[in-house]
N, C-alpha and C positions, 0 to 999 in steps of 0.2 A: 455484516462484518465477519461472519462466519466462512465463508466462503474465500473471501477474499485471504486470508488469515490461512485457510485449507491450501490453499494454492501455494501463498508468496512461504511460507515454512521451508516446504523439501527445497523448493527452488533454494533459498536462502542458506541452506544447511551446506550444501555443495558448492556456492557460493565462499562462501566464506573459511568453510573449509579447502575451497582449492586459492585462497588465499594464505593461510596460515601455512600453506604445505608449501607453497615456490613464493611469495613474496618474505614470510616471515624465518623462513627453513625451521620450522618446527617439525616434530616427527607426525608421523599420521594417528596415532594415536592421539596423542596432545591436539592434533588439528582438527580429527573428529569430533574429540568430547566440545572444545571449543566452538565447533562449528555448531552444533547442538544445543549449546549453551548460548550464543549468542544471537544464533537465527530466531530464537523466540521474543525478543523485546524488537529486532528487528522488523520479527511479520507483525506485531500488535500494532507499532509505529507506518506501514505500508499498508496495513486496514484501517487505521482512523484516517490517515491522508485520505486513502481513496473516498471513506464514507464525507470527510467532509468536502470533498472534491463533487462530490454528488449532490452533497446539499447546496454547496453554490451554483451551481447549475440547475435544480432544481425551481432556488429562490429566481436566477436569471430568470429564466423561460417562465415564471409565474409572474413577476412583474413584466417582460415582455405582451404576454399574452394580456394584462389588464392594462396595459395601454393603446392595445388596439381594439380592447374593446368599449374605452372610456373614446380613443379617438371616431369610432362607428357611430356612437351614442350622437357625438357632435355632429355631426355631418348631415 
């Protein structure tokens, strides 16, 4: 989750800050600290997606794999 979290933050901050600065005309002051502020519940919420993105994918491919080997078993 770590990692993930490392990454999506800076990206996020710049983000959202070049939001506040031309969609909402707010000054760049205001749009920094905001952008700062809000990029963090942001990347927390873009690291559990990703991790539970993982685990279903993970669950996939693990019942995949025991059905080809309960179908081998048959055969």
């Amino acid at each position: 989750m770590g990692l993930q979290f490392l990454i999506a933050y800076p990206v996020l901050i710049i983000a959202i800050t070049f939001i506040h600065l031309t969609a909402l005309n707010q000054s760049p002051l205001r749009s920094t600290v905001y952008g700062l502020f809000w990029a963090l519940p942001a990347a927390f919420l873009v690291a559990i997606a990703s991790q539970n993105e993982a685990r279903k994918r993970r669950e996939r491919s693990m019942a995949e794999n025991a059905s080809e080997s309960t179908d081998s078993v048959e055969s």
